[in-house]
C-alpha positions in Angstrom: -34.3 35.1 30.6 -37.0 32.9 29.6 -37.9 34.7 26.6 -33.9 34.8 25.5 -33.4 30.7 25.6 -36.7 30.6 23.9 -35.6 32.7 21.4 -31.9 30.9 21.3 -33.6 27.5 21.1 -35.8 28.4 17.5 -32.7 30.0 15.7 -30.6 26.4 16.9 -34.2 24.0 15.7 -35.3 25.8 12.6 -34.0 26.5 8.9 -34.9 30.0 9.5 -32.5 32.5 9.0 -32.8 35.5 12.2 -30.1 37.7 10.8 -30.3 37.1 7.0 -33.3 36.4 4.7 -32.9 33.3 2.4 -32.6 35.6 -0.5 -29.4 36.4 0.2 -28.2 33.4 0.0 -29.5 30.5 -2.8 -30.6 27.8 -1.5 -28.6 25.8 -4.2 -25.1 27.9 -3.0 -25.3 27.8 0.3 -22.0 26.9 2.1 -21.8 24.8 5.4 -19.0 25.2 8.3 -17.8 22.1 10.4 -16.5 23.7 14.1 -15.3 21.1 16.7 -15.6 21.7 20.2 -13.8 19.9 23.2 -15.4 18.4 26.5 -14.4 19.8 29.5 -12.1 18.6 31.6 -12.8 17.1 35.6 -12.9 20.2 38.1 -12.9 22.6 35.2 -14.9 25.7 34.9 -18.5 25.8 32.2 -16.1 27.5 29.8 -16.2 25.9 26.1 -13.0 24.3 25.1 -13.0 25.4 21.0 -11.1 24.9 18.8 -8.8 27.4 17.2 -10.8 27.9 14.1 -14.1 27.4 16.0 -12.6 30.1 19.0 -11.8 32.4 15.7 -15.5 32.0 14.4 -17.1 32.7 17.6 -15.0 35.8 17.9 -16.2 37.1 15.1 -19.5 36.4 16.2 -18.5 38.6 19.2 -19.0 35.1 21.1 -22.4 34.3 19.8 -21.3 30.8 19.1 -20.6 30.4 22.4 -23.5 31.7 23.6 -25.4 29.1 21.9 -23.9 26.3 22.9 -23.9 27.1 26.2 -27.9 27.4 26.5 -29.2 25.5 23.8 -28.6 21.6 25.7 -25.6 19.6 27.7 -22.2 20.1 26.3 -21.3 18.2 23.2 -20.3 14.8 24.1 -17.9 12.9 21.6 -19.3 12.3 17.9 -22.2 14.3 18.9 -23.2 17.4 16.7 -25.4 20.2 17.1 -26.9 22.7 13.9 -27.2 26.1 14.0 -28.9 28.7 11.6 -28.7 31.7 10.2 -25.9 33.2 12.4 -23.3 34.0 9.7 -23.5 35.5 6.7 -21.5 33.5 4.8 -22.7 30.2 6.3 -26.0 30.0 7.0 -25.5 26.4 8.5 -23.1 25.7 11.2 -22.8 22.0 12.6 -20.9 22.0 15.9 -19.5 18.6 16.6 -17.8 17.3 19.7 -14.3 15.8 20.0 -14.0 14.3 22.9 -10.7 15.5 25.5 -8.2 17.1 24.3 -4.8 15.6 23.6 -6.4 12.4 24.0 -3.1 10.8 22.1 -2.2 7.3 21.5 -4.0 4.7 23.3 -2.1 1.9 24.3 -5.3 -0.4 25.1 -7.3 0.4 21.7 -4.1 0.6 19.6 -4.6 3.4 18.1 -4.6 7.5 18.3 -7.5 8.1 20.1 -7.3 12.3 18.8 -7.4 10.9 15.4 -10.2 8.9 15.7 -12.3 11.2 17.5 -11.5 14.0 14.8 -12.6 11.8 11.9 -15.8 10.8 13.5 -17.0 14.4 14.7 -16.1 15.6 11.1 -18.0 13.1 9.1 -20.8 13.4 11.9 -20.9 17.0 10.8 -20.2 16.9 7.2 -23.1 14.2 6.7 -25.6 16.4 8.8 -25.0 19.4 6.3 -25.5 17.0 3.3 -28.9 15.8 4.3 -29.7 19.3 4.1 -28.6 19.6 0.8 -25.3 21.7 1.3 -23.4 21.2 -1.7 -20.3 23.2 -0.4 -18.9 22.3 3.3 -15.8 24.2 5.0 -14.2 22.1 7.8 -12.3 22.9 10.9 -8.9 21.2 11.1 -9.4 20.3 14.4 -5.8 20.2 15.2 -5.3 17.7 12.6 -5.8 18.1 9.1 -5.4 15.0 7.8 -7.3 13.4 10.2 -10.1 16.1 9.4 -9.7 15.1 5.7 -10.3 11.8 6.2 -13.2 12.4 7.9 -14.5 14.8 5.6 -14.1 12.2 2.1 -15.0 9.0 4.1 -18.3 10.3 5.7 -19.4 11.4 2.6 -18.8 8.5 0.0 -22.0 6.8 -0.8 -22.6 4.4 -3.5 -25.6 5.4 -5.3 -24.2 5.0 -9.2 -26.6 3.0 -10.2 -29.7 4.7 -8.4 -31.7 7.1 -10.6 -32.1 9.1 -6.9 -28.8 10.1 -5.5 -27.1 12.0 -2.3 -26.1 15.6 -2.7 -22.3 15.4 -3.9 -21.0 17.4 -1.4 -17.8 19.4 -1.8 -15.2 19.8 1.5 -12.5 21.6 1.8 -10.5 23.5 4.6 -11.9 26.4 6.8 -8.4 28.8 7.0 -5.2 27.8 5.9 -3.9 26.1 8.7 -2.7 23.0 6.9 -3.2 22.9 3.4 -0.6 19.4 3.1 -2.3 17.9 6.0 -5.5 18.5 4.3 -4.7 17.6 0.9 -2.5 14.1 2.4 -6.1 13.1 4.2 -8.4 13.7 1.1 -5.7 11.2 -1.0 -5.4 8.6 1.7 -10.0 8.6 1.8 -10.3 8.5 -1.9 -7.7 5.9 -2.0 -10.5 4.0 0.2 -13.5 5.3 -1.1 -12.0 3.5 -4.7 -11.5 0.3 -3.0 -14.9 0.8 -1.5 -16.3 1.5 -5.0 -14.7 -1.9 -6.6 -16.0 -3.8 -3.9 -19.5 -2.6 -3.8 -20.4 -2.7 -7.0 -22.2 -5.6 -8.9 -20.1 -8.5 -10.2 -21.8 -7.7 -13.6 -20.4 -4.6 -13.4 -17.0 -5.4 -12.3 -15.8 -8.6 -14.0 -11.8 -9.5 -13.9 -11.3 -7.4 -17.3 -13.3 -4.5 -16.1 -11.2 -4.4 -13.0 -8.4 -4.4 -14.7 -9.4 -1.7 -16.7 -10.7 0.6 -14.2 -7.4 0.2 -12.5 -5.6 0.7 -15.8 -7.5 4.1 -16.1 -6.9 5.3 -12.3 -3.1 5.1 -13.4 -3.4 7.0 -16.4 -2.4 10.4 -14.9 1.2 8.7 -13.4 1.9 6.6 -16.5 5.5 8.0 -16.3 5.5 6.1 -13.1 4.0 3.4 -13.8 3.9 0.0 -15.7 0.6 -1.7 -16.4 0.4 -5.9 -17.6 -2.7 -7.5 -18.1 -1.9 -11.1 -18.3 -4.1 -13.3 -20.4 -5.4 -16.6 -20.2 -2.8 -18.0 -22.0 -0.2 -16.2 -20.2 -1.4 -17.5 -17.2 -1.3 -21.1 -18.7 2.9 -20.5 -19.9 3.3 -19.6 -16.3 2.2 -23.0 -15.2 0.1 -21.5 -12.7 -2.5 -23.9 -12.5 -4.1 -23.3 -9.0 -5.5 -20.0 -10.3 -6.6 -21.6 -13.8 -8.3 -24.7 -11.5 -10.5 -21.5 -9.7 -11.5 -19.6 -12.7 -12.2 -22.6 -15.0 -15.5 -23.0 -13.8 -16.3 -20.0 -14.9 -17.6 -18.1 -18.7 -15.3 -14.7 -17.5 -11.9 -14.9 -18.8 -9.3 -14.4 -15.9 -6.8 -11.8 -16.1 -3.9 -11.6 -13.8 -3.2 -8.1 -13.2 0.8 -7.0 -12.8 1.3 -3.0 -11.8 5.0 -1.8 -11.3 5.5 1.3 -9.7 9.2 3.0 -9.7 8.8 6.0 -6.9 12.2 5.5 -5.8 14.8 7.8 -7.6 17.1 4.4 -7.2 15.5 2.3 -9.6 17.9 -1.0 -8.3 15.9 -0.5 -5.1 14.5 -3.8 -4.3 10.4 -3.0 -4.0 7.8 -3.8 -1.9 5.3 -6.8 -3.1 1.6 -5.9 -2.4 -0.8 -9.3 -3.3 -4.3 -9.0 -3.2 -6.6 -11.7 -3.8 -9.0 -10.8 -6.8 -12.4 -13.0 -7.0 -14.9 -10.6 -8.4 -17.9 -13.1 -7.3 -17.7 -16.2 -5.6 -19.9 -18.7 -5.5 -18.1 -21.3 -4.1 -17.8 -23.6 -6.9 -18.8 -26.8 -6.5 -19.0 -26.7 -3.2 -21.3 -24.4 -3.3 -22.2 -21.3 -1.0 -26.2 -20.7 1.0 -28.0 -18.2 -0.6 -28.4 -15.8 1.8 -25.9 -13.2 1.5 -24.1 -14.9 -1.3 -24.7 -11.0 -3.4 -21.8 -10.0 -1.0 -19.2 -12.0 -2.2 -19.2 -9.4 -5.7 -16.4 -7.6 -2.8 -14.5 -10.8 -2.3 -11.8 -9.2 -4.4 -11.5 -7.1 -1.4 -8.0 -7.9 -1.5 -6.9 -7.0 -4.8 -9.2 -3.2 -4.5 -7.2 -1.9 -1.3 -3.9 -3.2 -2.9 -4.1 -1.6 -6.3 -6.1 1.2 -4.3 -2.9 1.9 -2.5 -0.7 1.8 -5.5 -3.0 4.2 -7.2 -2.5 6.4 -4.1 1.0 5.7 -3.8 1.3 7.2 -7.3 -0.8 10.2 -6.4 1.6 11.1 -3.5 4.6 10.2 -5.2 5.6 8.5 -2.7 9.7 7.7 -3.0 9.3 3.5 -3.1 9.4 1.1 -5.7 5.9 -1.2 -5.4 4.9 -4.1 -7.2 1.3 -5.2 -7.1 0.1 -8.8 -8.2 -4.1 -9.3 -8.4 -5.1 -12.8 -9.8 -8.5 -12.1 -10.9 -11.5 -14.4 -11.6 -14.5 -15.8 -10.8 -15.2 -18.7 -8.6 -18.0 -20.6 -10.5 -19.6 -24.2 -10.9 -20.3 -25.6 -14.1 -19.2 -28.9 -16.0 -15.4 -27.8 -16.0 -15.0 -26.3 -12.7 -13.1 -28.1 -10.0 -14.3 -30.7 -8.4 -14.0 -31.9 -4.4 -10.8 -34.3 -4.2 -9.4 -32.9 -7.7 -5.9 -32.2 -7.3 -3.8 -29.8 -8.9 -0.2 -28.2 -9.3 0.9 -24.8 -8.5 3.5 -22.6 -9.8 6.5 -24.2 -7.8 5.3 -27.2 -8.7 3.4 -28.4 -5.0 0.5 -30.6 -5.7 -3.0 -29.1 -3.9 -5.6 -31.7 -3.1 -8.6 -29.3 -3.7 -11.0 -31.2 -0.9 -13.3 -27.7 -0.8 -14.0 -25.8 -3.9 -14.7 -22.8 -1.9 -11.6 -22.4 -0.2 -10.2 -20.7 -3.4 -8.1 -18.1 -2.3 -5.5 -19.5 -1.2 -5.4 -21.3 -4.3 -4.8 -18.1 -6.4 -2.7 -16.8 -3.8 -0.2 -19.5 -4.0 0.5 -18.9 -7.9 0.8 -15.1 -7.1 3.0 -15.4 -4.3 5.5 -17.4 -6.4 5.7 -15.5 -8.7 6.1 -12.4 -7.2 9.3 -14.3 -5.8 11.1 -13.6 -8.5 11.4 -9.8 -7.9 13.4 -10.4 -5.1 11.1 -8.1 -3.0 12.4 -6.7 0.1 8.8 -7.5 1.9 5.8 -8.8 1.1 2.5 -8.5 1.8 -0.9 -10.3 0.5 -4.3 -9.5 1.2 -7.4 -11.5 1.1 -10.8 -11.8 2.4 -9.8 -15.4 3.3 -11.8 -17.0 5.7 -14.9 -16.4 7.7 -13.3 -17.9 10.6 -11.4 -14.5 10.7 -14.5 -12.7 11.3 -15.5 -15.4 13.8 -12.6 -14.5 15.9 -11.8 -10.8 15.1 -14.9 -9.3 13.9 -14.5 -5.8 12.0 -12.3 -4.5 15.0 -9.0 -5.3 13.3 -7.3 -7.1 10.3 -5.6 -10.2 11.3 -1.7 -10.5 10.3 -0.1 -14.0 10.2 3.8 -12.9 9.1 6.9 -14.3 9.8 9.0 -11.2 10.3 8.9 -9.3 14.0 10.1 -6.4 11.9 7.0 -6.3 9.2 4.5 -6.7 11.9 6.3 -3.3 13.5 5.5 -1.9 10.4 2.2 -2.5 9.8 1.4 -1.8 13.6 3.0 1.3 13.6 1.1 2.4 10.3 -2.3 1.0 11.5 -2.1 3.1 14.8 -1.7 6.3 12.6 -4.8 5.8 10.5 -6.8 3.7 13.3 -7.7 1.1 10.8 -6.3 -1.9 13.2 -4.6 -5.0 12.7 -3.8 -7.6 15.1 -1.3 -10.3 14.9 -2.4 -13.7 14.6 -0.3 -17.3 15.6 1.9 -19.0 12.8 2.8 -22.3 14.3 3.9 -25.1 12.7 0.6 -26.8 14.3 -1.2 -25.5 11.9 1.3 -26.4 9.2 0.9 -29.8 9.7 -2.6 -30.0 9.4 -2.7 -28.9 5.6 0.6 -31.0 5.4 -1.2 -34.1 6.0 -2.8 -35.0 2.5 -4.1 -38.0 1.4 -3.5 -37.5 -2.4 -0.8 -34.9 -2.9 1.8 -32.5 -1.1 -0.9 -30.4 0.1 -4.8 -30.0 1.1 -6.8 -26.7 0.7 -8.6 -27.1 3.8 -7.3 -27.9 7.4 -7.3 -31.7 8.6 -9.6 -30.8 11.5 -11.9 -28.6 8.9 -13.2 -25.7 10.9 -11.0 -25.3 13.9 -8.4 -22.7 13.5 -9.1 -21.8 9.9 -7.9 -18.6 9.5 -4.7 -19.9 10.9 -4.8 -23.6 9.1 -4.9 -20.8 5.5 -2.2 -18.8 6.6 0.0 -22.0 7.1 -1.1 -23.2 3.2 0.1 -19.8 2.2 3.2 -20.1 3.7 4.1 -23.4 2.0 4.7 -21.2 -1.1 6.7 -18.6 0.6 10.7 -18.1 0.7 11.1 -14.5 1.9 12.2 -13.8 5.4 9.4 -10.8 5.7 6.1 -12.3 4.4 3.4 -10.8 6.3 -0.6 -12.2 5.1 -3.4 -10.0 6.1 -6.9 -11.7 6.7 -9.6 -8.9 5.7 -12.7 -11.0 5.8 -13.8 -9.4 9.3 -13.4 -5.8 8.1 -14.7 -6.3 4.4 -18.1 -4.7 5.2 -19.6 -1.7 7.7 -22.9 -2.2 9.3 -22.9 0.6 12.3 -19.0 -0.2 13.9 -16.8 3.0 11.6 -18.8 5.8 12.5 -17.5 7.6 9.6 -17.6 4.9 7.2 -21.3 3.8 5.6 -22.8 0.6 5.8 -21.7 -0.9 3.2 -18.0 -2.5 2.0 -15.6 -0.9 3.9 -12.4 -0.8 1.4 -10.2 -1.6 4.2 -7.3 -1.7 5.1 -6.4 0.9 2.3 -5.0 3.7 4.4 -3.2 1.4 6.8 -1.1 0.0 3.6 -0.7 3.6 2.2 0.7 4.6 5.8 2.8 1.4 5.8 4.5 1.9 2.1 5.5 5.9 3.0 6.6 4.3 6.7 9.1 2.5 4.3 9.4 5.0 2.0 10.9 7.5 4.4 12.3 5.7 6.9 14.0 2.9 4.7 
């Protein structure tokens, strides 16, 4: 017996194939699998709980797999993955990752499907184990849920390396079987619908300037053009709109400002009134005048975190064809000091004609915001929705665990609940009182200040409150993404780096209104 699990335990720890020699099988093609495996449940038996691709596997193995697992350490706990070698033909690596219980379901205390979650972390678990050994073609289990698999599969994997000369293996994942192909296909949209916003937002501000945003967006819709109407607004555009809160933020700057308009008609009724998506769209900030420490200032190149997930998702909703008409609005500049940028106490008029006594320089958002959200009034959206990394005070009281939504409509907040659950990127509503109103209300030199009367206490909600001085729609709903604009260690299957989220929760949230009216 001792000689067997000595045996069993080399063919688990080393690359070496005991069944097939490496020349069968090129280094360069060789094809991972991805199996998940259940825990056990209280008072069961040691029987492994697979899964029904990993049970076919093993049976095909004559229950080889199993033997493995059983003797080569404890049983898999969740997120946990084990490698084996050389015990199929066809995939000389096999990662074994562990799911958790079974039918774990919707959790009422996390707020979100627990099954889900579980699935996408064992998958990328897996999937990145099999890259770091250079396996350029990965099969994964369903798990029970494709999608879920999917997104996974696509989010573990994204890395931005563009602009290293030494890069990850590009991995390639697709389904083990045919259990479902939609599923599958639904999951790998909805992750590269993140991993885009990920990719605007981590890259250099030299690299993504307001016009090259614009651009890269304008190219993403290329493929759905029948679908889809592109405007980017100019300067001077910007100027005949009298929308002079966003020109007072990007004046300070040498980068033109664009204003970025994307109209997509899903719905076969094109009278259908669409759904407003607003995203905030400063591709660096500085903070102006009132200007920013220097430590960690290089991440505010993702501080158009706000306009990536919402042209992301419009990009996505295209992809999916999703039956809704969507209007996206990104305001996109630079926040930057110089001898015509804003100054402290400057004041200014927006769109709908509110004068802004601009008391901090780097509360600029809101400022572009404002302009946006009046115009985007003038669709007579059925909803709307802006998203911003607004404040730090949002990451002061949420952290990365969930978005925070400030809206005005017990029905919206349903919505975007009931999407967020599904993709277990969280959001968490936040108080709109009209306490908070009067504290940017209360202005010395115009109708309205930029910054709360009290200055730091209650910030994210003191900017929600400005915002809604420029709103008129009964479902308004603002979501705060400055908490979950980056990843250190807190999404297992996301990287550290910026997070692009909450892309999939808006994706979720436009097909919830998409199909259900």
């Amino acid at each position: 017996m001792l000689l067997v699990r000595r045996t069993v335990k080399a063919a688990v720890r080393t690359n070496t194939c005991r069944c097939f020699s490496v020349a069968q099988t090129h280094l360069s093609d060789r094809k991972g699998l991805v199996l998940g495996v259940f825990e056990q449940q209280e008072g069961e038996d040691d029987s492994l709980h697979l899964t029904e691709a990993a049970a076919g596997f093993d049976k095909s193995l004559s229950g080889r797999l199993s033997e493995l697992l059983k003797i080569s350490g404890p049983a898999l706990k969740k997120g946990k993955s084990r490698m084996f070698y050389g015990i199929h033909k066809d995939f000389p690596c096999v990662a074994v990752v562990g799911l958790g219980k079974n039918k774990a379901g919707v959790c009422g205390a996390e707020n979100w499907d627990t099954s889900k979650e579980n699935i996408r972390q064992a998958v990328s678990a897996g999937c990145r184990l099999l890259q770091d050994l250079e396996v350029k073609h990965v099969e994964v289990d369903s798990c029970g849920d494709a999608q879920s698999a999917a997104e996974g599969a696509v989010l573990g994997l994204f890395q931005y390396d563009q602009l290293k000369s030494k890069k990850k293996t590009k991995v390639t994942a697709q389904l083990h079987g045919s259990a479902d192909m939609v599923g599958w296909e639904k999951g790998v949209m909805y992750a590269e619908g993140q991993n885009l916003a990920r990719l605007l937002m981590e890259a250099p501000a030299n690299h993504i300037t307001p016009t090259a945003f614009a651009n890269t967006i304008e190219e993403k819709l290329a493929p759905h053009a029948e679908r889809v109407t592109i405007n980017k607004r100019s300067q001077a555009w910007i100027a005949e709109q009298q929308m002079g809160a966003f020109l007072s933020v990007s004046k300070g700057s040498e980068e033109p400002p664009v204003f970025l308009e994307l109209h997509y008609n899903g719905s076969p009724d094109s009278k259908q009134p669409p759904l407003l998506l607003v995203g905030k769209g400063i591709t660096f900030d500085s903070g102006g005048i009132s200007l920013k420490p220097s430590q960690s200032m290089d991440a505010m190149r993702a501080d158009m975190g706000g306009a990536a997930t919402v042209c992301a998702s419009i990009v996505m909703a295209a992809a999916l064809k999703l039956p809704v008409n969507i209007i996206g609005l990104a305001p996109l500049c630079e926040n930057m000091p110089s001898g015509k940028a804003t100054k402290p106490g400057d004041v200014v008029t927006a769109r709908n004609g509110k004068t802004i006594q601009v008391d901090n320089t780097d509360a600029e958002g809101r400022l572009i915001l404002a302009d946006a959200l009046c115009y985007g009034h003038t669709f007579n959206p059925r909803a709307i929705v802006n998203v911003a990394t607004l404040t730090g005070a949002m990451d002061v009281a949420l952290g990365s665990a969930a978005t925070g939504v400030f809206t005005n409509s017990d029905w919206l907040w349903e919505q975007l609940h009931k999407a967020s659950v599904v993709t277990g990127d969280r959001v968490w509503r936040m108080p709109l009182f009209q306490h908070y109103t009067r504290q940017v209300t209360d202005s010395q030199l115009a109708d309205l200040n930029n910054i709360g009367k009290y200055s730091r206490s209650g910030g994210a909600c003191t900017a929600a409150a400005f915002l809604r001085e420029f709103v008129s729609a009964p479902h308004w709903a603002h979501l705060d993404i400055a908490g979950v604009m980056s990843n250190k260690d807190e999404i297992p299957y996301l990287r550290k780096g910026m997070s692009g989220r909450p892309t999939r929760t808006l994706v979720e949230f436009a097909a919830g209104l998409a199909h259900n009216g």
